[in-house]
Structure formats: C-alpha cells, structure tokens
C-alpha positions as CSV (number, residue, x, y, z in Angstrom):
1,X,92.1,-21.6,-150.3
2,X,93.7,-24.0,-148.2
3,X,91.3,-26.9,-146.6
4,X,92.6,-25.9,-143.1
5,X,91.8,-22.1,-143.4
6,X,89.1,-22.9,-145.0
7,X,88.0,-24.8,-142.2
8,X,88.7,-22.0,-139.9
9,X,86.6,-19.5,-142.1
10,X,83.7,-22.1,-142.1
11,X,84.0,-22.1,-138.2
12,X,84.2,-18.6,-137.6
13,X,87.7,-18.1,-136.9
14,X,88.6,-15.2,-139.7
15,X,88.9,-11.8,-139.6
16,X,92.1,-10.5,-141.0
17,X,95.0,-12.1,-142.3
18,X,98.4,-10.2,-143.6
19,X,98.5,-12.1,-147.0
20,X,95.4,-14.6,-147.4
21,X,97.1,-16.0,-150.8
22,X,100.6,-16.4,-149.7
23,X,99.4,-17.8,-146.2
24,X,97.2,-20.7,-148.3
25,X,100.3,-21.0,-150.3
26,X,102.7,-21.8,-147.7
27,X,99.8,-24.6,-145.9
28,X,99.4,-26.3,-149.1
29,X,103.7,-26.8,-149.4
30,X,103.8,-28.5,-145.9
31,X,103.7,-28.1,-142.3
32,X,103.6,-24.7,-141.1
33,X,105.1,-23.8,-137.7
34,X,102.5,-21.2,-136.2
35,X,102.4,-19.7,-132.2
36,X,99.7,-18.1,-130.3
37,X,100.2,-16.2,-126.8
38,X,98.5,-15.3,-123.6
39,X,100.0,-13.1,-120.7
40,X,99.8,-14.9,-117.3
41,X,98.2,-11.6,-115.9
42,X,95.9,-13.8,-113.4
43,X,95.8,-17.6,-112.0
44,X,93.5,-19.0,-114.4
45,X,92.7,-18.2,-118.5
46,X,88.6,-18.0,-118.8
47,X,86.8,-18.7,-122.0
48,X,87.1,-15.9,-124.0
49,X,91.2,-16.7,-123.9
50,X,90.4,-19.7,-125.3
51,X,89.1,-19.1,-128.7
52,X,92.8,-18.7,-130.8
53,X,93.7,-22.3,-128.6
54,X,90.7,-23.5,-130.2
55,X,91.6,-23.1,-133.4
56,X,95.9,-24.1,-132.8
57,X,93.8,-27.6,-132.4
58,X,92.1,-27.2,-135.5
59,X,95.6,-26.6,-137.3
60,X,97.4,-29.1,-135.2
61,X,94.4,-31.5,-136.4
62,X,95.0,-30.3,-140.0
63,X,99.0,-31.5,-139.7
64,X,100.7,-28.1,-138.3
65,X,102.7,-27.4,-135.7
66,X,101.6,-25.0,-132.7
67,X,103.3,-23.0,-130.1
68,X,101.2,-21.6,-127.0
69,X,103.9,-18.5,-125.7
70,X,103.0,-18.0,-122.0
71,X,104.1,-13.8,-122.0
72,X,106.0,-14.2,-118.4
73,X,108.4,-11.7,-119.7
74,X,105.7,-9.5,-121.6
75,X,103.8,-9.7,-118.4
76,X,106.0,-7.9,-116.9
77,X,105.1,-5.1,-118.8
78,X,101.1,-5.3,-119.7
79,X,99.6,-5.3,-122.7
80,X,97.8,-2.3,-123.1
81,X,95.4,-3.1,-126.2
82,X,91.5,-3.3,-125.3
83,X,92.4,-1.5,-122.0
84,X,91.8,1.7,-121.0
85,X,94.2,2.3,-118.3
86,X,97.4,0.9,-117.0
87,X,97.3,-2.6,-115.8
88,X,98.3,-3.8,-112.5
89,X,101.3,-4.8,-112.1
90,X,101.9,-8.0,-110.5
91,X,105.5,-9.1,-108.6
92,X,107.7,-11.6,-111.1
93,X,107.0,-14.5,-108.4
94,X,103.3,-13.9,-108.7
95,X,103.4,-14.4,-112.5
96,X,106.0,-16.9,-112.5
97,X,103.2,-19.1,-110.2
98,X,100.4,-17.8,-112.6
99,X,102.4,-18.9,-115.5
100,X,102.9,-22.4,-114.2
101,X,99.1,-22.9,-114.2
102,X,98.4,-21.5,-117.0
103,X,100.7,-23.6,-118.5
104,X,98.8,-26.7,-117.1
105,X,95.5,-25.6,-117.9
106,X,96.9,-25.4,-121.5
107,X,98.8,-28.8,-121.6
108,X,95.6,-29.7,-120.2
109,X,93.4,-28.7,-123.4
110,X,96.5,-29.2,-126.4
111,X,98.7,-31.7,-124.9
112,X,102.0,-30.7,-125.1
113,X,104.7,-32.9,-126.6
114,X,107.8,-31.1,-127.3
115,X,107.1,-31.5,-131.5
116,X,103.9,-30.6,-132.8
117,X,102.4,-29.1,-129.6
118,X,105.0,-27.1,-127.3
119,X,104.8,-24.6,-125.2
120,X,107.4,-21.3,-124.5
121,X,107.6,-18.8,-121.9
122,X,109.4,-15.6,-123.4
123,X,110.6,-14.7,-119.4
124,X,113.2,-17.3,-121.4
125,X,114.7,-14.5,-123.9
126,X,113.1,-10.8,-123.0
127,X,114.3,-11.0,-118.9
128,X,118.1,-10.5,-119.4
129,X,118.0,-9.0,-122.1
130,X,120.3,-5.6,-122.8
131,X,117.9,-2.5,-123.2
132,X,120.8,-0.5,-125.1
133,X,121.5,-3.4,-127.4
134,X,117.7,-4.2,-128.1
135,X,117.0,-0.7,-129.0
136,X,119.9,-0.8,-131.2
137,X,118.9,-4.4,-132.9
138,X,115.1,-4.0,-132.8
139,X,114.1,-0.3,-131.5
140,X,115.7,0.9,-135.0
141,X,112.9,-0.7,-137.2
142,X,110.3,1.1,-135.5
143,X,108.7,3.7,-136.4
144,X,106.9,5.9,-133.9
145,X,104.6,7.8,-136.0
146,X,103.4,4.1,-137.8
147,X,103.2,2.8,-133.8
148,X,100.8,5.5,-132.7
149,X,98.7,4.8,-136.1
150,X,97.5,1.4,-134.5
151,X,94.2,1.4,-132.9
152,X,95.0,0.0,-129.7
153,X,97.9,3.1,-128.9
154,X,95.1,5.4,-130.6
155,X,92.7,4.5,-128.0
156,X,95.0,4.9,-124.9
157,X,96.1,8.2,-126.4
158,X,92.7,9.8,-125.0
159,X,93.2,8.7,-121.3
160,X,97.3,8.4,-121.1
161,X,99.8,5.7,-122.5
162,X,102.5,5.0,-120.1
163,X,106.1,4.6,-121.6
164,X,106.4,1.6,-120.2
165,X,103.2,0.1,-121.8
166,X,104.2,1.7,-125.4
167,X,107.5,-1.1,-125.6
168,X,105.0,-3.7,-125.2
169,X,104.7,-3.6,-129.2
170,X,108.6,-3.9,-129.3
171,X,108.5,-7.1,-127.1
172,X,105.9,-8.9,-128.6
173,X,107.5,-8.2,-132.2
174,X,110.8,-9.3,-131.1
175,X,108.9,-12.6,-129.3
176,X,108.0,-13.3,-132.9
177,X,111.3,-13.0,-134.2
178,X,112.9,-14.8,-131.9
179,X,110.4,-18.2,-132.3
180,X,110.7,-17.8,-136.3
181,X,114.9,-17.9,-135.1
182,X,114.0,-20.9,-132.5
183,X,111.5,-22.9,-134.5
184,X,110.9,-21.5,-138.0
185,X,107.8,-19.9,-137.0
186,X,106.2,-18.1,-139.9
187,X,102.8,-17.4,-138.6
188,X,100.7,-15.7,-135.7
189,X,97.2,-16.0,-134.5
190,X,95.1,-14.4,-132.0
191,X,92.4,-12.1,-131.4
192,X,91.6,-9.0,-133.5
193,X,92.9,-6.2,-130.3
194,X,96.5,-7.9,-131.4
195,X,95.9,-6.9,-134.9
196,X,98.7,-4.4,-134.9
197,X,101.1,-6.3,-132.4
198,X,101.2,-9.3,-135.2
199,X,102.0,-6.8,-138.3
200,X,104.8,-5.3,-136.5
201,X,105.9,-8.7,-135.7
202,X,106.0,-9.6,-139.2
203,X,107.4,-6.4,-140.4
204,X,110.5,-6.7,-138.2
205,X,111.6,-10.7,-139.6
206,X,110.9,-9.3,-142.8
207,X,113.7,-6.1,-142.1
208,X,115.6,-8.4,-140.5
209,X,115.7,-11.9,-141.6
210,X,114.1,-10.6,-145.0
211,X,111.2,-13.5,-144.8
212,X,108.1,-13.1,-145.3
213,X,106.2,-14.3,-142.0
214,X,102.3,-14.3,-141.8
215,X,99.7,-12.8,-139.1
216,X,95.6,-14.0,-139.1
217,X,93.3,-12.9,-136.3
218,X,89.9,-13.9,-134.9
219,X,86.9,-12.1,-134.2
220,X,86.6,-10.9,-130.7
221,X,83.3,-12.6,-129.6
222,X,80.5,-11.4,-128.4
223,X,77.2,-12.6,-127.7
224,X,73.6,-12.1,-129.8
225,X,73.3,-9.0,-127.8
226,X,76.5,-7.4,-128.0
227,X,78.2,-8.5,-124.5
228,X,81.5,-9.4,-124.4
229,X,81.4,-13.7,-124.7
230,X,82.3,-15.3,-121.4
231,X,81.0,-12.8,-118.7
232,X,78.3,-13.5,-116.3
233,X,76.8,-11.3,-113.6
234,X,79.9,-12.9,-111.1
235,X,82.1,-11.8,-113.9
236,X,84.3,-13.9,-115.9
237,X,83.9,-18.1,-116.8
238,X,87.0,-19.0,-115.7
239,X,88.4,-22.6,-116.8
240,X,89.8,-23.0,-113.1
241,X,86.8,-25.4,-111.0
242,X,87.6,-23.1,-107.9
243,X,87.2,-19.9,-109.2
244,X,84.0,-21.1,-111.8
245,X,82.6,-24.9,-110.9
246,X,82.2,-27.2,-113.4
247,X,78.4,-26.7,-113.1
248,X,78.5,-23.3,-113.4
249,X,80.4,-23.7,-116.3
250,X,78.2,-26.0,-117.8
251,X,75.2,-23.9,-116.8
252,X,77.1,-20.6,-118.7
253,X,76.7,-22.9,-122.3
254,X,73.2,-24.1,-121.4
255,X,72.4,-20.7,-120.9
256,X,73.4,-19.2,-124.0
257,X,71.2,-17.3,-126.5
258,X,69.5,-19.1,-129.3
259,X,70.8,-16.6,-131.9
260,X,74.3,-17.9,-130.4
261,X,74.0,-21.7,-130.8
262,X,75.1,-22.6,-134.0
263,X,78.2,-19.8,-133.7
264,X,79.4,-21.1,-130.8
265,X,78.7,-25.0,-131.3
266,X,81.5,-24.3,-134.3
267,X,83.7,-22.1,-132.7
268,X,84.2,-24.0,-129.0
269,X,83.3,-27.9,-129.9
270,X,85.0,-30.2,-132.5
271,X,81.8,-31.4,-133.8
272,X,81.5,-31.3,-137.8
273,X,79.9,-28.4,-139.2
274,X,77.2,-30.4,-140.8
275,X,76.2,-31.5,-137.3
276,X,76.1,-28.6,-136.0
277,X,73.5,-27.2,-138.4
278,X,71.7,-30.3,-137.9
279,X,71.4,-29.2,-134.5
280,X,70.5,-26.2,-134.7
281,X,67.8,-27.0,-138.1
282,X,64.7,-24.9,-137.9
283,X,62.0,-26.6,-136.2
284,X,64.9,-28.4,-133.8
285,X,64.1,-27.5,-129.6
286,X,67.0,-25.5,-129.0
287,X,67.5,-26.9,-125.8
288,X,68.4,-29.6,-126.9
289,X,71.0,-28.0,-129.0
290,X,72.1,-25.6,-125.8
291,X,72.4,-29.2,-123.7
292,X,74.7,-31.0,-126.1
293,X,76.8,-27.6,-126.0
294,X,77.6,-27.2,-122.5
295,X,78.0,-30.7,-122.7
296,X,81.1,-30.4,-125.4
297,X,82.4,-27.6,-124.4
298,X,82.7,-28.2,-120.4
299,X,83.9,-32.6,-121.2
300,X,86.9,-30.8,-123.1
301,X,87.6,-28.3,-120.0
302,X,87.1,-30.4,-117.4
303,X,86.7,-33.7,-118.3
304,X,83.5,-36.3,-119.7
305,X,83.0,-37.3,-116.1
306,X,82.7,-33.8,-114.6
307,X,80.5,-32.9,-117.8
308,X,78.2,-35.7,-117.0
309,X,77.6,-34.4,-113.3
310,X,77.3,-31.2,-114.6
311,X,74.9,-32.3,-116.8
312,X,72.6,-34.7,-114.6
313,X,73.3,-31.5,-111.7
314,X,71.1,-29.2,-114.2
315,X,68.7,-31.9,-115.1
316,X,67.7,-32.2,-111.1
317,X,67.5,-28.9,-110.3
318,X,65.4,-27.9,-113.4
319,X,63.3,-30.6,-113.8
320,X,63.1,-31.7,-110.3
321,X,64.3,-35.8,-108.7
322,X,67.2,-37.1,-110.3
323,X,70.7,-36.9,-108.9
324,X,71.7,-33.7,-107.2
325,X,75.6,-34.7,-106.7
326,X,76.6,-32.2,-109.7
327,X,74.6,-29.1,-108.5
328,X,76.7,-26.5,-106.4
329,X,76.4,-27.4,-102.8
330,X,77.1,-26.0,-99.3
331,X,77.2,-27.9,-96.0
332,X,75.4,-26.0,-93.0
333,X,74.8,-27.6,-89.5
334,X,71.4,-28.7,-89.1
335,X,71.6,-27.2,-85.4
336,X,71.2,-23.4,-87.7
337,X,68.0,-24.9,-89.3
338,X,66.7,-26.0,-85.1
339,X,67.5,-22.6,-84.1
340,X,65.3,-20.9,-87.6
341,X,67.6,-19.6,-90.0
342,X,67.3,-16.2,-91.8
343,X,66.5,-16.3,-95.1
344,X,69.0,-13.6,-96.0
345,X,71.6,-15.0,-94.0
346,X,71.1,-18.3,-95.5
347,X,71.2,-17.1,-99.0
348,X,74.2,-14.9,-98.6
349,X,75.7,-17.7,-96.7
350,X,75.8,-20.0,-99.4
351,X,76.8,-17.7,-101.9
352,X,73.6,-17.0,-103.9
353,X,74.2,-13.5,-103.8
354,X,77.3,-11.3,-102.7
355,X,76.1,-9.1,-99.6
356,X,73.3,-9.3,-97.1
357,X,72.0,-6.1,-99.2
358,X,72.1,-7.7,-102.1
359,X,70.2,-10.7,-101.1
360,X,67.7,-8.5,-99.3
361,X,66.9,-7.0,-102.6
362,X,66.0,-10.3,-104.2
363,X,63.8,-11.6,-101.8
364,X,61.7,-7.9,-101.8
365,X,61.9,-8.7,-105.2
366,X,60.3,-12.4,-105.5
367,X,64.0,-14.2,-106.6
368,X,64.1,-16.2,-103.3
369,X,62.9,-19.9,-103.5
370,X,63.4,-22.6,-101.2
371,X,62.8,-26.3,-102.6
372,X,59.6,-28.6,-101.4
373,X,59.7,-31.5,-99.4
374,X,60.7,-33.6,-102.7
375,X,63.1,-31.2,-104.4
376,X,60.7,-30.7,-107.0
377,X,58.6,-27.9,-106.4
378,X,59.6,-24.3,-105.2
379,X,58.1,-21.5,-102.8
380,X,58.8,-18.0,-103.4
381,X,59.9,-16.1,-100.1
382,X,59.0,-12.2,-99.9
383,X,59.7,-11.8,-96.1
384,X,63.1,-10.8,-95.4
385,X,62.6,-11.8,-91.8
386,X,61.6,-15.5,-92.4
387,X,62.8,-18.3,-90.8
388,X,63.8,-21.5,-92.6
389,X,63.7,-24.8,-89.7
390,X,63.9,-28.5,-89.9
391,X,60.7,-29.3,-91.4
392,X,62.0,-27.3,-94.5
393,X,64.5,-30.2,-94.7
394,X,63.8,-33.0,-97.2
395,X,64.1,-36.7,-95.2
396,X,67.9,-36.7,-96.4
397,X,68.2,-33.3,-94.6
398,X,69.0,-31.0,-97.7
399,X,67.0,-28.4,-99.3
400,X,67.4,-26.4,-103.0
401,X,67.7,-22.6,-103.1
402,X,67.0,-21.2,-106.1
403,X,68.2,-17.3,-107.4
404,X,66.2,-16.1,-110.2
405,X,65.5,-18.5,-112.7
406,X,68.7,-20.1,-113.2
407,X,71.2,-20.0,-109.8
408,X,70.8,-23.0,-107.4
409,X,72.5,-24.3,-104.9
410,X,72.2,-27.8,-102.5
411,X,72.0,-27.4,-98.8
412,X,73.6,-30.4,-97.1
413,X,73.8,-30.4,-93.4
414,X,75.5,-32.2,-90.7
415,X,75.1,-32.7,-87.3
C-alpha cells in the first residue's frame, strides 16, 4: 500500500475505502487532488469535526493536494445522517457569518494557499442552480430504491425523512462532481455516517464523466467507554476560546482515559508513531503521557503560548503555587466578599455549575471547595447557607473554587 495510507492506517484513520488497490495506485503515480467538507450548521467546528482535517494534513504532508468544502449551500438543506430528526434550520445570513468563521478556524489549522491547501464554499454552485435542469442532469442517475438502502435514510425511516433532507444525498454527490470538474478531484474523505454520501458521489462522475473517483472514511470516535469523543458534561469541545477556553480545552486532553492515550496521541498530534508508543510504554506514568497530549493538541488549536498557560493553569490548580494566569477566572467586587457571599450564589455566579439548583446539589453533595489561604489546600463546604468574607481572600485578594475533582475557577476581585 501506499506510504501515505499507510500512514493513515498506522494512525487510525481507516475504515472503508471504495477501491483500497486502485486508490494506492493512483497515490503512488502523483499528486492526488482530494476534498473533505463540513456544514457551517453553528459558529464554531468542535473536535470531533476535526479528525478528517487531521488527516487532509497528513496527505498534504505526504505531497497531496486538499480542499476543505464549507457546505453553505448544503447547509441550507441539513444533512440528515447520524440524526434523528430534522435539523434546524438556520437563515442564509446566519450561515453565511458561520461559514466565514469556520473558514478561519480552518485556514487557522491547514493554512490555506490557493494550491495545495484551498478552501470552497459550494453556496458558490448549488444556490442558483435550476431545480428542473438538475433533476434532469443529476436526479436521473439516482436511484431511489439504492438511496433508501443507505444506513443513514434507513435510520430516519423509523421517525420521518423530510423531502427536503432526502436531496441532501443529491447535493453532496453533485458537490463532488462539480470539484473533480473544478480541480480534478478524484477522492473524498470524511467520517464513516458519510459512508453512503461519498459512494453516490463517486457513482455519479463515473455515469457521467466515466472516471473512476475514490471515497475512504474514518472511524467515528469514541472514547474507551463508548461516548461519543469530544463531549463533556457542558457539552461539546468547541475550538472557539469563547464558547470552550483554552484551559478547558487543555483540561478535556488531560483528562482523557488511559485506554485512550495512545489512540488519540496518533490520531490528533503530529508526533511520530514510534513516540507515541514510547509514551505510552508499559510502566510509563500516564500522566505524563495525558500532559504532553493536551499539550499538542491544544498548541495546534490555539497556539504554543496559550498551550503553555493552559498548561502551567493546570499545574497551579492541581498541584497548588505556581502561576494561576491560565486557570479560568472571574472578577467579583471584593465589597460581595465584606457583605458574606453565598456559597451557591458564588458558585453559580462564576459558572461552576448552571443553576442555583444545580449548585445546591453539589455542595449537599461534598463537590464544593474553596482554596486555603495559599492556594494550596482545599476545604470542602456542606452548608448551603455559608458565607464566604474577606478573610477567605488570599493576601492578593483571590481565592480557587473547585467543582468535583477536576473544574476550577480563579476569583479575582476589585474594589
């Protein structure tokens, strides 16, 4: 096989591919033009969007070209494979501003340059286009009966499949089609749930154009204990700072499994495969392993200097001293703390917990700790009626909150 699948099976990123032979083929005899594509269906991708990006650098690496399709047309529509209902749908200027930074959070991570890393929006070809002229052209090659044999329609069957949702197989063919016309695109990669999506892409240029075109997918991923990879009791890791801060990014990696290390030190860093066994070796402290992780991963999100805070931000608050700056931090006015503040107010306030009720619940149930005087020891707090004043303030006027075992946050206050 070629080095540069091969490389992507040694990394995890294989689990079907259309013609294995004819794909390795068609590496070995040059550069290959391939495209992967997201639907700007919110502001921000999260992690588990980026695993199919991770490998279009592993092909660019390898000498091949990529394409990352932002579906502002497809969008408009909703995908309906891996869902079990009809998706929301969203105004065209809401996904044309979700498409724009989606787009940057991509140049951000592939670095687009117009050759060997570029970047389409299909809005481009599929939002003028004729409906009775595109069912003539493409509609024809369909067939029904084949459609509804795909998992993803099977699946809908049982709780309803809107028309509208059932052309979505038609556009994403003819997006295909129309980047093997643009750019001589002759393969497609992305997640397993677009297994069906990428055969009918490839069966339509081969009707049509009569070339054979190639399709590969990736595992969906999921964690040691069967949870879908990248979701967290707030819900998703998102690779927007406002929606998930770099330390709480960070803190998602540290936090991973150990039966998960090794998997996803291959699949979402660039290190080489032998040094990734090496960390992981039996015998090896798998935090250390977990640290350099969240380390890799969150430098090539958001940057080596926010991965450094990050890092020294999870050092402080679980092994006490050290510099604070990258923990997640509120600002209060000290003139709360004078008056006694409420533990559940304060923990709620700061965003350790979502309602009053909730944070009720984890004081009754011995998850509330407030920081010593040095930052380096914790209290536990049971009343839900206690009072937090100035002499819980360290000499710099902050304190650490701690939720459960692993959610912290800096109080700074002001005057």
């Amino acid at each position: 096989m070629n080095q540069a699948l091969e490389n992507l099976k040694t990394r995890g990123f294989f689990q079907q591919c259309t013609n294995p032979e004819g794909l390795s083929a068609l590496f070995d005899a040059g550069p290959v033009t391939f495209y992967v594509g997201c639907d700007p269906t919110g502001t921000s991708l999260h992690i588990g969007h980026m695993v199919p990006f991770f490998a279009y650098r592993h092909l660019r690496a390898a000498g091949h070209k990529g394409i990352a399709l932002v579906g502002g047309g497809t969008a408009r529509i909703g995908d309906p494979s891996g869902k079990t209902e009809l998706r929301r749908m969203l105004t065209y200027e809401q996904l044309d501003a979700n498409t724009a930074a989606i787009t940057k959070q991509l140049d951000r991570f592939l670095g687009f340059d117009g050759d060997g890393a570029r970047w389409a929006n299909n809005k481009d070809w599929l939002a003028d286009l004729n409906y009775i002229d595109f069912l003539r052209e493409i509609g024809s090659h369909f067939s029904v009966n084949r459609m509804l044999s795909f998992e993803a329609y099977k699946l809908r069957l049982e709780t309803g499949l809107s028309f509208i949702e059932f052309n979505y197989q038609l556009l994403q063919s003819y997006d295909f089609l129309e980047l093997y016309r643009r750019y001589g695109c002759r393969l497609q990669i992305g997640g397993d749930d677009q297994w069906g999506n990428i055969v009918a892409g490839g069966d339509l240029i081969r009707r049509i154009e009569g070339t054979e075109v190639f399709g590969m997918t990736f595992p969906l991923v999921t964690t040691a204990d069967g949870k879908k990879m990248g979701k967290t009791e707030k819900g998703a890791v998102f690779l927007d700072p406002g929606l998930t801060s770099p330390y709480e990014f960070f803190q998602y990696w540290r936090n991973v499994q150990d039966a998960d290390i090794r998997r996803f030190l291959l699949m979402f860093t660039f290190l080489p495969p032998e040094e990734c066994d090496a960390l992981t070796a039996p015998g090896r402290n798998p935090n250390e392993a977990k640290e350099r992780l969240a380390w890799e991963v969150t430098a090539l999100i958001h940057g080596k200097e926010e991965a450094d805070k990050a890092m020294a931000g999870a050092r402080a608050a679980f092994s006490g001293g050290g510099d604070r700056s990258g923990m997640p931090q509120a600002t209060l006015p000290r003139s709360r703390f004078a008056a006694g503040y409420n533990v559940v107010d304060l923990f709620t306030d700061v965003g350790l917990a979502p309602s009053k009720s909730e944070t009720r619940r984890l004081v009754q149930q011995g998850g509330a700790f407030v920081s010593g005087d040095d930052a380096t020891g914790f209290r536990v707090i049971t009343d839900v009626a206690a009072q937090l004043t100035t002499d819980d303030l360290n000499g710099e006027g902050e304190l650490i909150l701690r939720a459960g075992k692993k959610r912290y946050c800096r109080v700074l206050t002001t005057e």
